[in-house]
N, C-alpha and C positions, 0 to 999 in steps of 0.2 A: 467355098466348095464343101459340099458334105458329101463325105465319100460312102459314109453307113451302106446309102441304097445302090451302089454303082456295083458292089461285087462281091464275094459270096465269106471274106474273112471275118475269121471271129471278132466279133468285141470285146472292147477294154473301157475301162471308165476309170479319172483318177482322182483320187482324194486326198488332199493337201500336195497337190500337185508341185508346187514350186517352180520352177525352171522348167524343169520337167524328164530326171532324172530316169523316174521310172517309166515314164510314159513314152521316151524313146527306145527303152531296153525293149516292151510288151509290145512295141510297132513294131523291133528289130527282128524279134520272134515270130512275130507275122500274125498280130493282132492290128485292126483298128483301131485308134485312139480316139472314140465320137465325142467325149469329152472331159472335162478337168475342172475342178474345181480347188482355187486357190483364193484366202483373203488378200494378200498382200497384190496392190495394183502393179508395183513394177512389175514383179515374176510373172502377174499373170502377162503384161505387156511381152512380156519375153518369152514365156509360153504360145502366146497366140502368135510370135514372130516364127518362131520354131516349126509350131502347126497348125499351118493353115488350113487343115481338112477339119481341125478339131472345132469343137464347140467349146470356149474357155468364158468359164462362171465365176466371176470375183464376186467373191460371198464366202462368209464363214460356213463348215456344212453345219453347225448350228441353226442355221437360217433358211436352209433348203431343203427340198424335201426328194425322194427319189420318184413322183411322179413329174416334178418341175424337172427335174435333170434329164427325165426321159425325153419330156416335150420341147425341151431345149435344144437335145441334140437330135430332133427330129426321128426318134428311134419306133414308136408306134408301140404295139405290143410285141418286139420281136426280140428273142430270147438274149438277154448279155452273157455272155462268156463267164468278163471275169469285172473284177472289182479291187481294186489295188492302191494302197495309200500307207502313206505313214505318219502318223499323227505328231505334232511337234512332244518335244520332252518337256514339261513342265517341271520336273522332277517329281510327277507322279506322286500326289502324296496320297499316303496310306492312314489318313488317320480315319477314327470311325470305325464301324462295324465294315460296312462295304466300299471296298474302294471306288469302287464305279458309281456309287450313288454323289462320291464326292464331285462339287462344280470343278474342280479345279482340274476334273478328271474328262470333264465333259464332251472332251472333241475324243476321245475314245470311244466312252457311249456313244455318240452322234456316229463315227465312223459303223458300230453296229444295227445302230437304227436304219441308218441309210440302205447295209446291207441285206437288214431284211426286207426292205421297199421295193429294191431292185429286184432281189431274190437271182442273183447270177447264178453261175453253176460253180463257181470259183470264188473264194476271196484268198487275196493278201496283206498281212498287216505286216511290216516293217518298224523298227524299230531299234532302240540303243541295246546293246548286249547287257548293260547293266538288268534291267528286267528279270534275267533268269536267277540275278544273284541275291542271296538275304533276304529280306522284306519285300524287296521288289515281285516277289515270286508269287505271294498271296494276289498279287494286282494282275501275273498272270494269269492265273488260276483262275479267277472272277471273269478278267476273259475268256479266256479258252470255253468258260461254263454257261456265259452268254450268246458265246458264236454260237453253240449246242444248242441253246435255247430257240434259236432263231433257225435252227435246221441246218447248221454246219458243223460237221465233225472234220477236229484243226488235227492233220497230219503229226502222228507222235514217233518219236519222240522228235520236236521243235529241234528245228537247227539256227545255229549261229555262225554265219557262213562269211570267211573272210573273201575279200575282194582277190586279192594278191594268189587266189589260189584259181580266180578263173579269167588271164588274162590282163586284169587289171595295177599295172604297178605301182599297186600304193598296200599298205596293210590298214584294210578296212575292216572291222568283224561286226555284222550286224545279224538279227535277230527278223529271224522269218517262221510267221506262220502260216499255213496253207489252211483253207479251210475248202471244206467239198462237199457241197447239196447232197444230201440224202436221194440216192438213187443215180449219181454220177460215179465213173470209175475215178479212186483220188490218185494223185500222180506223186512223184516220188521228190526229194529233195534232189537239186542236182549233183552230181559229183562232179569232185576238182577237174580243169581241162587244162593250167597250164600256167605260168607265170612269167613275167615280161619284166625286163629292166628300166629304169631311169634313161638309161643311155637309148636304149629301143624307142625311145617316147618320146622325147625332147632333144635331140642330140642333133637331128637337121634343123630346128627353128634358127632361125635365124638372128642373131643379139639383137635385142629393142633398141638396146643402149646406141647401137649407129645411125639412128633413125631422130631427129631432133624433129619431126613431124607428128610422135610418138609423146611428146612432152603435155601434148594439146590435144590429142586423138587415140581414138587406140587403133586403126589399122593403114595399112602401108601398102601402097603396090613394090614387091620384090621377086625376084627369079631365085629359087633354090632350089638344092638338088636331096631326096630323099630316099635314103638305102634300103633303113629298116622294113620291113612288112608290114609291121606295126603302125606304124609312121604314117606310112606307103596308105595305107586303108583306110586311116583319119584322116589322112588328105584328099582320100578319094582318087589313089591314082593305082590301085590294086583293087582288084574284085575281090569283097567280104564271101564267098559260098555260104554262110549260115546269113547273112545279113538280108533281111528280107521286108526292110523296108524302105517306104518310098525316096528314089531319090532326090536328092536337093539340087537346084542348079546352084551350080557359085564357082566365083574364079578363084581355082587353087594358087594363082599368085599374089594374092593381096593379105599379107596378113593379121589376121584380124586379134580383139580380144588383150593388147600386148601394148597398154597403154606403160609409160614407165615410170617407176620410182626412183626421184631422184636422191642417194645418198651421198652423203657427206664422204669426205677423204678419208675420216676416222674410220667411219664406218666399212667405206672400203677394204680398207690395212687387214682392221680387224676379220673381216670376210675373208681374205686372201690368206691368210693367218691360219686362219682354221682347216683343218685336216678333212677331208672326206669323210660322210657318217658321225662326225663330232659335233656337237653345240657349243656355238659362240658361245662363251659364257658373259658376254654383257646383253647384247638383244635377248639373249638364248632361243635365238633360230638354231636349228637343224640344218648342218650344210648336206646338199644330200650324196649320195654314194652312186656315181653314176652305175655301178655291177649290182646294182642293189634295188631295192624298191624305196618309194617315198613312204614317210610317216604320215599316219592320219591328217587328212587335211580338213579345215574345221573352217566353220564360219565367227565372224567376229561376235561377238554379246556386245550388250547395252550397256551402259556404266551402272545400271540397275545389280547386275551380275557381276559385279566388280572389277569388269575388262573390257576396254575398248575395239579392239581387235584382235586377231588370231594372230599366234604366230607366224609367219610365211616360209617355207623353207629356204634357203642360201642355194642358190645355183651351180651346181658343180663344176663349174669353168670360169664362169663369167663372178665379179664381184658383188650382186646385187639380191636381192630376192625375185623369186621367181614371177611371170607375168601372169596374168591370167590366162592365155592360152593354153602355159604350159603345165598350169595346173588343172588347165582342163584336159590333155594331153593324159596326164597323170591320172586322169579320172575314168577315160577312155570315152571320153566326149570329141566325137568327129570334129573335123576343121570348119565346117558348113554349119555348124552350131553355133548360135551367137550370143553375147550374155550384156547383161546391163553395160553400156560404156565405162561405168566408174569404174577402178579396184576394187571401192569397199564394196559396193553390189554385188559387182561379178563375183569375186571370191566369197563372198556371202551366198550368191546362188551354188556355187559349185560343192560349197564345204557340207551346205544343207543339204545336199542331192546324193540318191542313191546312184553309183557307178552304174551307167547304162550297160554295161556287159556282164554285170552282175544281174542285175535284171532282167536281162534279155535269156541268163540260163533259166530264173524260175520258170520264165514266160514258157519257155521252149517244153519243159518238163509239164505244163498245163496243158499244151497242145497236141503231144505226143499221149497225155493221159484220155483226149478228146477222141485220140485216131484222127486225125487235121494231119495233113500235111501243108507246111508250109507255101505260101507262094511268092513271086517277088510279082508286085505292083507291073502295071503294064502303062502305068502315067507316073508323071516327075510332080513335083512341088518347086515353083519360081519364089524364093523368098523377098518379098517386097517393104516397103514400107520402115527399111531399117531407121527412120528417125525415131519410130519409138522404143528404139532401146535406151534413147538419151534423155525419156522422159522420168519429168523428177516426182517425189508423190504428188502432189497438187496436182502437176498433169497427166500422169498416169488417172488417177481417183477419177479426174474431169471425163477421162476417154471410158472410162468402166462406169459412169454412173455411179459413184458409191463416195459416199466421205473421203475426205483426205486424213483426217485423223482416226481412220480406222487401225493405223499401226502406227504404233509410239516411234514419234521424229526421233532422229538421232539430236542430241541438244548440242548446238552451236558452238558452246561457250569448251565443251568437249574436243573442239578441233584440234586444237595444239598438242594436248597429252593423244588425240587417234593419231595423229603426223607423224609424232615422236616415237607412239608403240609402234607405226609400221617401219618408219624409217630406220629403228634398231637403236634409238640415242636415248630411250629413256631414262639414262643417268643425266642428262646434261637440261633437266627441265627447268633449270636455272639459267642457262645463255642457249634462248633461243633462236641464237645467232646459226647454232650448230645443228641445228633440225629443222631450218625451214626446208618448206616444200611443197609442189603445188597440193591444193588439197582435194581428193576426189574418191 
């Protein structure tokens, strides 16, 4: 279904989409999401599971162009809204005269080529907070001077806008810039709306751990009971009033996303050990502070980057690392949101992704700066076809058309030290007696 021509909300289009962080925040705000473009085949599979109105492009935007994206998503000549992405971090090198002319810089340039193709009346670029600081500033600079070039003047002074201060319980701080068409009214950065607890977020899920169905699968039919509001809203059993987009059908009793990791006894002790807010000091997970918010949640690197996987934070009740639900919980990703079946994907999708209710304030402050009043959708989305969130690259690549080696495989021979770093025993990579585990 292409929703573009069915009713009169603004448009969205998304660049290095992922999972699709931001592009449910800009739906939540009461944009269209006509389409997305992401390289990596899973995300996109799990993107297209998400949104089925969208039109999702597996391809680099190195390789597309904004007349292909238009015709893609059946858009015609009619005006887009906005344009919103964030480009991965490369660690942005600056070497050279211009940072932007660098290749290694490219999918930045590409994000602004794109923009002037489309010519929205909006763009957003996203980003690591590091950027504003030292050397990295020269590489904003060069931006901000190219959006200018292309007929966008980026909203000054740039904010660095933590998550944790709009709903979101986790301390996120990322780097937002607005840019705004010459001849549009520009809108303003959001201001803080509120902040939420660990315990607010996670505290009705229900333990993985009593689910041995859960060893083999990540979700479960159960009956639980849900207090919070917060909770209440990602479960879909409280009406969101700013939430304004379309809803999902799904049974709020199965829960999903909460595949589990099994640790050792050591590893237990040591969890249970550890005080609220403090880090184990052997995994050095973060156990988290249920009155409190979670620490940055990150996705795992490559062995390229010198780490196999992200740290996972420790569960404040239970002895274990956290699941993927409740990190998506943490993220303020509704319960009807579904992510790659494995850990390392899922938490890979999550950790890359912009907090949808952080996204969902820019969105709101572009709509407001339009004169748009929001509307809530007057049709549902049936989310179908859950087995391709269990597809692996090969078969993801297959369903998209595109190579399977367009993203560097995780290497094989890596499993035992990724088992070890998630399961918290990386001292003991010597009796690997003490860190097996299923691997996933």
């Amino acid at each position: 279904m292409n929703f573009s021509h069915s009713n009169n909300r603004p448009v969205g289009i998304d660049l290095f989409a992922g999972a699709g962080g931001l592009s449910l925040g800009f739906e939540q705000a009461g944009f269209d999401i006509v389409a997305a473009v992401e390289i990596d085949p899973i995300h996109c599979a799990t993107h297209e599971y998400n949104f089925p109105g969208s039109k999702t492009i597996c391809a680099s935007v190195v390789d597309v162009t904004g007349e292909e994206i238009r015709a893609l998503a059946e858009l015609g000549n009619r005006d887009i809204e906005v344009v919103f992405g964030g480009a991965p971090c490369q660690g942005f090198s600056l070497m050279g005269k211009r940072a932007l002319d660098d290749p290694r810089n490219k999918l930045v340039f590409h994000y602004v080529r794109i923009v002037r193709e489309l010519n929205p009346k909006y763009c957003v670029f996203e980003n690591v907070k590091g950027l504003t600081l030292g050397a990295h500033r020269k590489f904003l600079d060069e931006l901000i001077a190219a959006l200018h070039d292309a007929g966008y003047d980026v909203l000054m002074p740039y904010k660095v806008l933590n998550a944790a201060e709009f709903g979101v319980p986790q301390d996120r701080r990322r780097l937002f810039l607005v840019g705004t068409r010459r001849g549009e009214v520009p809108p303003h950065y959001p201001e803080p709306t509120g902040r939420v607890t660990v315990r607010e977020a996670i505290a009705d899920l229900p333990n993985a751990d009593l689910f041995d169905e859960l060893k083999v699968q990540d979700s479960v039919a159960v009956d639980w009971v849900t207090h919070a509001s917060y909770a209440r809203r990602l479960r879909g059993l409280e009406a969101d009033a700013d939430d304004f987009s379309y809803p999902r059908e799904f049974d709020s009793d199965i829960l999903t996303a909460s595949m589990r990791t099994v640790h050792t006894e050591l590893s237990k002790n040591r969890f249970t050990e550890t005080k609220c807010g403090d880090t184990e000091p052997i995994s050095r997970f973060r156990k988290l502070d249920p009155e409190g918010i979670c620490n940055t949640l990150r996705a795992g690197t490559d062995s390229a980057r010198g780490a196999f996987t992200s740290p996972r934070p420790i569960h404040p009740v239970f002895p274990r690392v956290i699941t993927v639900r409740e990190a998506a919980r943490l993220h303020s990703y509704p319960d009807w949101f579904r992510f790659h079946i494995t850990k390392w994907h899922g938490f890979r999708q999550i950790g890359n992704s912009v907090p949808p209710l952080l996204a969902r304030a820019v969105g709101r402050e572009i709509l407001q700066a339009m004169g748009i009043v929001a509307t809530k959708p007057s049709q549902s989305f049936v989310l179908r076809d859950s087995k391709i969130l269990g597809l692996d690259m090969s078969a993801a690549a297959r369903r998209f058309g595109v190579k399977h080696t367009v993203i560097a495989q995780r290497l094989r021979k890596n499993n035992s030290i990724l088992a070890a770093a998630e399961e918290g025993q990386l001292q003991l990579l010597t009796e690997p007696k003490e860190y097996a585990e299923e691997q996933s």
